[in-house]
C-alpha positions as CSV (number, residue, x, y, z in Angstrom):
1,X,81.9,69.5,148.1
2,X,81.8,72.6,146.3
3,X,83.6,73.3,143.1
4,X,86.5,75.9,145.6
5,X,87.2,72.9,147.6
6,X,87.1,70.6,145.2
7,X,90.0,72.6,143.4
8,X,91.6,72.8,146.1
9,X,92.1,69.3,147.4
10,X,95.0,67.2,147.1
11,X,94.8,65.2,144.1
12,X,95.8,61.2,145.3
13,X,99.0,60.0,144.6
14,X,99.3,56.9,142.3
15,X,99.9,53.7,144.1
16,X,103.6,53.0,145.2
17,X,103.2,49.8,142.2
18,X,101.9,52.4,139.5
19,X,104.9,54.8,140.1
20,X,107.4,52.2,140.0
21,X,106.1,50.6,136.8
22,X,105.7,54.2,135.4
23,X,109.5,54.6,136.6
24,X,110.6,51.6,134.3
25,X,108.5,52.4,131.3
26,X,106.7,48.8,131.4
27,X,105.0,49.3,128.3
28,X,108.0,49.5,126.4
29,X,108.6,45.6,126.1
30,X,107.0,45.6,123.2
31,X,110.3,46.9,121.9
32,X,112.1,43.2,123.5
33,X,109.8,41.1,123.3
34,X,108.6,40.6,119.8
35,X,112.1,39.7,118.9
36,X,112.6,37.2,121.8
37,X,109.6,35.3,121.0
38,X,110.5,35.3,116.9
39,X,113.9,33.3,117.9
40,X,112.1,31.3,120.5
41,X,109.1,30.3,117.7
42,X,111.6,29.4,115.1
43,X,113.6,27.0,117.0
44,X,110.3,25.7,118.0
45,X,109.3,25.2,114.7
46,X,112.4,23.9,113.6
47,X,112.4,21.3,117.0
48,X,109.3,19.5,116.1
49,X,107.0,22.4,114.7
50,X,104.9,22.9,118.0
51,X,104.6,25.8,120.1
52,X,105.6,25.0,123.9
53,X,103.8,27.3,125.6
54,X,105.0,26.8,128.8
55,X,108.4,27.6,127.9
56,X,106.8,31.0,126.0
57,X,105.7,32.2,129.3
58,X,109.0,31.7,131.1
59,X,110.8,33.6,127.8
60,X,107.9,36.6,128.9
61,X,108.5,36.4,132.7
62,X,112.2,36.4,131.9
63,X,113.0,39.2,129.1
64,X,110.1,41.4,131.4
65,X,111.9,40.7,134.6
66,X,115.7,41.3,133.6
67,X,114.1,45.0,131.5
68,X,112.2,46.2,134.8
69,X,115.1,45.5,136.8
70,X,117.7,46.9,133.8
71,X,115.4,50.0,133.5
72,X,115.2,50.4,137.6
73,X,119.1,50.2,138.0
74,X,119.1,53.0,135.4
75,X,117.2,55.4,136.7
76,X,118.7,54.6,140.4
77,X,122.4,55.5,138.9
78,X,121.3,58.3,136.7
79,X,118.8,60.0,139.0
80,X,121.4,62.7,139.6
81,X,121.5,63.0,136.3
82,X,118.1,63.0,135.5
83,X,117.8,65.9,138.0
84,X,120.3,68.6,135.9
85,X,118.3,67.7,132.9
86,X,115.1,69.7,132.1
87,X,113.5,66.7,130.0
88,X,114.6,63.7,133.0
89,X,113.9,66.0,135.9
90,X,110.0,65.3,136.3
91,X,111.1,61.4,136.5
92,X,110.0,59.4,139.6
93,X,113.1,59.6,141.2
94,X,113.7,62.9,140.8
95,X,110.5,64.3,142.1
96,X,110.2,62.0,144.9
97,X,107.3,60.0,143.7
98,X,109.0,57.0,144.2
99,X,111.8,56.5,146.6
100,X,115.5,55.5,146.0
101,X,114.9,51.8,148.2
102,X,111.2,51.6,146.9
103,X,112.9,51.5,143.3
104,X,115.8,49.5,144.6
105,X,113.4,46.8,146.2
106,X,111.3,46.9,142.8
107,X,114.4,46.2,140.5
108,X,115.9,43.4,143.2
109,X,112.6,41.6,142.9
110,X,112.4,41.6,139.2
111,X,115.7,40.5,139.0
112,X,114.3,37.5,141.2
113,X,112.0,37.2,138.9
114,X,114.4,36.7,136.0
115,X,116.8,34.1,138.0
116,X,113.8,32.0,138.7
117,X,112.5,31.6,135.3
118,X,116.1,31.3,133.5
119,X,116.4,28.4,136.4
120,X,113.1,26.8,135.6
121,X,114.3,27.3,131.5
122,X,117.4,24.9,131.7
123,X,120.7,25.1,133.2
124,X,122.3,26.7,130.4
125,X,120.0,29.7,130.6
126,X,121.0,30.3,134.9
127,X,124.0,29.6,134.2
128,X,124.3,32.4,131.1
129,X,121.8,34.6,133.5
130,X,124.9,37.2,135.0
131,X,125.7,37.8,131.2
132,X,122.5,39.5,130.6
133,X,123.0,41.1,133.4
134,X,126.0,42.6,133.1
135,X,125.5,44.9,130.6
136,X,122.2,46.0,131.9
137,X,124.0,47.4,135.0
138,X,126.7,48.8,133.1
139,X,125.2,50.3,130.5
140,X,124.0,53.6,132.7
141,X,127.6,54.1,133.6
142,X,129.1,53.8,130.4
143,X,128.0,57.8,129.4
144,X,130.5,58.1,132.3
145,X,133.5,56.5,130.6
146,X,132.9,56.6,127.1
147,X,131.2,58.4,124.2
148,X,129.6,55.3,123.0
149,X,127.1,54.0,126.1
150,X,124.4,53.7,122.8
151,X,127.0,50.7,121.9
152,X,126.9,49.1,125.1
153,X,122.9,49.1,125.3
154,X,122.2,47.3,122.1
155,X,124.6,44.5,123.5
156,X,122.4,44.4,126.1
157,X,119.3,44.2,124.3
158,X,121.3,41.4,121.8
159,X,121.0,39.1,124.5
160,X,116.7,38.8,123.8
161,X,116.9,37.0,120.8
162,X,119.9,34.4,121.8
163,X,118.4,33.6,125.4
164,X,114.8,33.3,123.6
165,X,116.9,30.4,121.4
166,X,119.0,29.4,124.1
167,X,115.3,28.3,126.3
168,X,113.9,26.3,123.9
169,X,117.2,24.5,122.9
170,X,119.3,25.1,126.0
171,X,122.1,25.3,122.9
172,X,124.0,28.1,121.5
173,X,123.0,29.6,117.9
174,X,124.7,31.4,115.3
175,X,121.5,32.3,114.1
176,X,120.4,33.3,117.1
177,X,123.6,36.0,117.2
178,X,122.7,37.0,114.0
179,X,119.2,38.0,115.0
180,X,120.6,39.4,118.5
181,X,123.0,41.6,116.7
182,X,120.4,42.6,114.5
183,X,118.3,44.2,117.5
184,X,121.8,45.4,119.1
185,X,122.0,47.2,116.4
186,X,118.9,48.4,115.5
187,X,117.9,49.9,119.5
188,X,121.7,51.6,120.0
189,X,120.7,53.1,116.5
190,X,117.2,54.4,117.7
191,X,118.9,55.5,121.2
192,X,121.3,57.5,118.7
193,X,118.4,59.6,117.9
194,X,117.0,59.8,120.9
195,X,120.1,60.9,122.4
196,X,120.0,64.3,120.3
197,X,117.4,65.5,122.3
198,X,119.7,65.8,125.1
199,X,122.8,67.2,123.6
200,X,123.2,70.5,125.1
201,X,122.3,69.3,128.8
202,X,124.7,66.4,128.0
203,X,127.5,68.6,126.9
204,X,127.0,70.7,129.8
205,X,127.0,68.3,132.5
206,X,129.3,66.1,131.4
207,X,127.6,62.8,130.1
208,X,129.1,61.6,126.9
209,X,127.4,59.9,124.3
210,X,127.6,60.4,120.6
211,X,125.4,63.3,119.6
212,X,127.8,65.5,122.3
213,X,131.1,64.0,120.9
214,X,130.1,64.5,117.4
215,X,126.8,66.4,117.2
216,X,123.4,65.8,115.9
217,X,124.0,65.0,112.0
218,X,126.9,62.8,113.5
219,X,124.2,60.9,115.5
220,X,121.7,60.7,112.7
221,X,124.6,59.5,110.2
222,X,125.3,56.5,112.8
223,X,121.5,55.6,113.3
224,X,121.3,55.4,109.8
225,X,124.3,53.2,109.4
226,X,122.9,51.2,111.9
227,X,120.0,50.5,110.8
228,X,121.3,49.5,106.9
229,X,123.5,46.9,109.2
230,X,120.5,45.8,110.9
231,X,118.6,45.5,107.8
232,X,121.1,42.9,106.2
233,X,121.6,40.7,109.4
234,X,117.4,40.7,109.1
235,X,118.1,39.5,106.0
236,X,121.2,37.1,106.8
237,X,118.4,35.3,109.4
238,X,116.2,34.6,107.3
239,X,117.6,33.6,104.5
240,X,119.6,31.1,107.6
241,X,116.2,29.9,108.7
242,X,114.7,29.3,105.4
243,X,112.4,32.2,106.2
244,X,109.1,32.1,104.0
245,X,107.6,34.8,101.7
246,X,105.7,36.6,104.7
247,X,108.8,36.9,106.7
248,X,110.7,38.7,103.7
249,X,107.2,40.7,103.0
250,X,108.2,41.7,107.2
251,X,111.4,43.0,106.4
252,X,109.9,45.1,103.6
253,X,107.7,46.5,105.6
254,X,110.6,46.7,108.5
255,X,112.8,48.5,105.5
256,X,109.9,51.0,104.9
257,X,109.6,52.1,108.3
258,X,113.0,52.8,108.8
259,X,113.4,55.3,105.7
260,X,110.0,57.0,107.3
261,X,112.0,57.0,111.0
262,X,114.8,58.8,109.0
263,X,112.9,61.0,107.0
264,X,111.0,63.1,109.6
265,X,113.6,63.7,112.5
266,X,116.1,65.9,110.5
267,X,119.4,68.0,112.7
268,X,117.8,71.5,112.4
269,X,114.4,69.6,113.8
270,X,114.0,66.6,116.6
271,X,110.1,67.8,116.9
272,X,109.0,64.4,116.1
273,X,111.9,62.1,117.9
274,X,109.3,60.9,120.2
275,X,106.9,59.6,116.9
276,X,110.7,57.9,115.8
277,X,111.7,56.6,119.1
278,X,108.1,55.4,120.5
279,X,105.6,55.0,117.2
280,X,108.1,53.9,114.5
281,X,110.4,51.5,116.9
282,X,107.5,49.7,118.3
283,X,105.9,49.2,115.0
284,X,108.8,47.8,113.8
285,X,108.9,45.1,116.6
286,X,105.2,44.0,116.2
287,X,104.7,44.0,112.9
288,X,107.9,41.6,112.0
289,X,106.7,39.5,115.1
290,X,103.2,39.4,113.3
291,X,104.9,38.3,109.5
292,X,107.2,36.1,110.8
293,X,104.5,34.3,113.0
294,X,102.2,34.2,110.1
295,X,105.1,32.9,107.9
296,X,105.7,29.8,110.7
297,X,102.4,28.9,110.8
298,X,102.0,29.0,106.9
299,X,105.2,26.9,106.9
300,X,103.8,24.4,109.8
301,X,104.1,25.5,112.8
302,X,101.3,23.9,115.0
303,X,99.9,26.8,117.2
């Protein structure tokens, strides 16, 4: 084939699978995860100090199922959306690479997916299943109804840390909460400043959120409020769960990332949101995951 006709030739469309999981952002677990599996060690290790890893990979199959399917239903009910907004409108969706019922069938399967490993959990955990749900489908209409939808995603994402607890115990923990809220807090905060990336297409479409009810230093004054909160309820769980030197080292670290996060994404320039939102943010996850694993297994827990 000559180099003409080579040019020339339609480039192959990715797989129908590839699109969807590029539809739902699948790498970005890492931002769920990490926190799922530190409340899901700790009450291992304070059970009988021995990872069960069979439980470990329902947690996995569970918190990746209910975010495929969360991030699905999203961009089904905001493709319209997506469409009026310059940065959104090369999504899937939008374009056409994948199909309103290929994404539908996607996110109905992972929500399978989730049911069938909360059910092989314990009761508790299908029982609890439609409240982590819930919020996940509602959270894409709240920019509908109010100008806090970023509030209504972090109690969505709370619900990581207390199911993660709630599968190896099948009981409810404050601690638990305390961790949850912790992540609440700290993902609406980082979806603050993502937000202000959208502010002028938001305000002139209509979606509300905080950055177009109060503007960008608005937005970047609640982010950082949020994530001072967040910092403290770190704190609260570990001083609960008798967290060891290397989980407090973590939230050092943790604290240190944060004031970097805040100190390059400034109102008069969001040029580096995505190293905030993408870089920072999943740093943050793995690298208290990796302390506070290292501090269990200092502390005894059998791996």
């Amino acid at each position: 084939m000559t180099a003409a006709a080579s040019a020339l030739a339609p480039t192959p469309e990715p797989g129908r699978v590839r699109a969807f999981l590029r539809l739902v952002m699948i790498e970005h677990s890492v931002f769920a995860l990490p926190f799922a599996y530190i409340a899901s060690l700790t009450a291992m290790f304070l059970d009988d100090e021995t990872v069960d890893w069979w439980t470990l990979l329902l947690v996995t199959v569970a918190m990746v199922g209910l975010r495929t399917f969360a991030m699905a239903a999203n961009r089904i009910i905001d493709r319209e959306i997506d469409a009026r907004n310059p940065r959104t409108a090369g999504r899937e969706l939008v374009t056409g690479a994948v199909s309103a019922r290929a994404a539908w069938t996607g996110a109905l399967i992972a929500l399978a997916v989730f049911l069938a490993a909360a059910a092989l959990l314990n009761p508790l955990c299908l029982a609890l299943a439609p409240v982590a749900v819930v919020p996940m489908v509602v959270y894409p209409y709240g920019k509908r109804f109010t100008d806090f939808p970023h509030a209504i995603l972090g109690l969505a994402q709370a619900m990581g840390p207390i199911g993660g607890w709630l599968a190896v115990t099948g009981a409810w923990s404050w601690d638990a909460a305390v961790l949850g809220l912790a992540v609440g807090l700290w993902i609406g905060g980082f979806d603050l400043i993502y937000a202000c990336q959208d502010v002028a297409a938001d305000r002139s479409g209509g979606v509300r959120s905080v950055p177009a009810r109060f503007g960008i230093a608005g937005a970047l004054y609640g982010a950082r409020a949020c994530h001072a909160v967040t910092l403290g309820l770190f704190a609260w769980y570990a001083a609960a769960t008798d967290g060891g030197p290397l989980l407090w080292l973590g939230l050092a670290v943790v604290a240190g990332a944060f004031g970097y996060e805040h100190s390059i994404v400034k109102p008069g320039d969001l040029s580096r949101v995505n190293r905030a939102f993408f870089t920072v943010n999943g740093f943050v996850g793995i690298s208290l995951f990796v302390f506070a694993l290292a501090d269990l297994v200092v502390r005894g827990l059998g791996v």
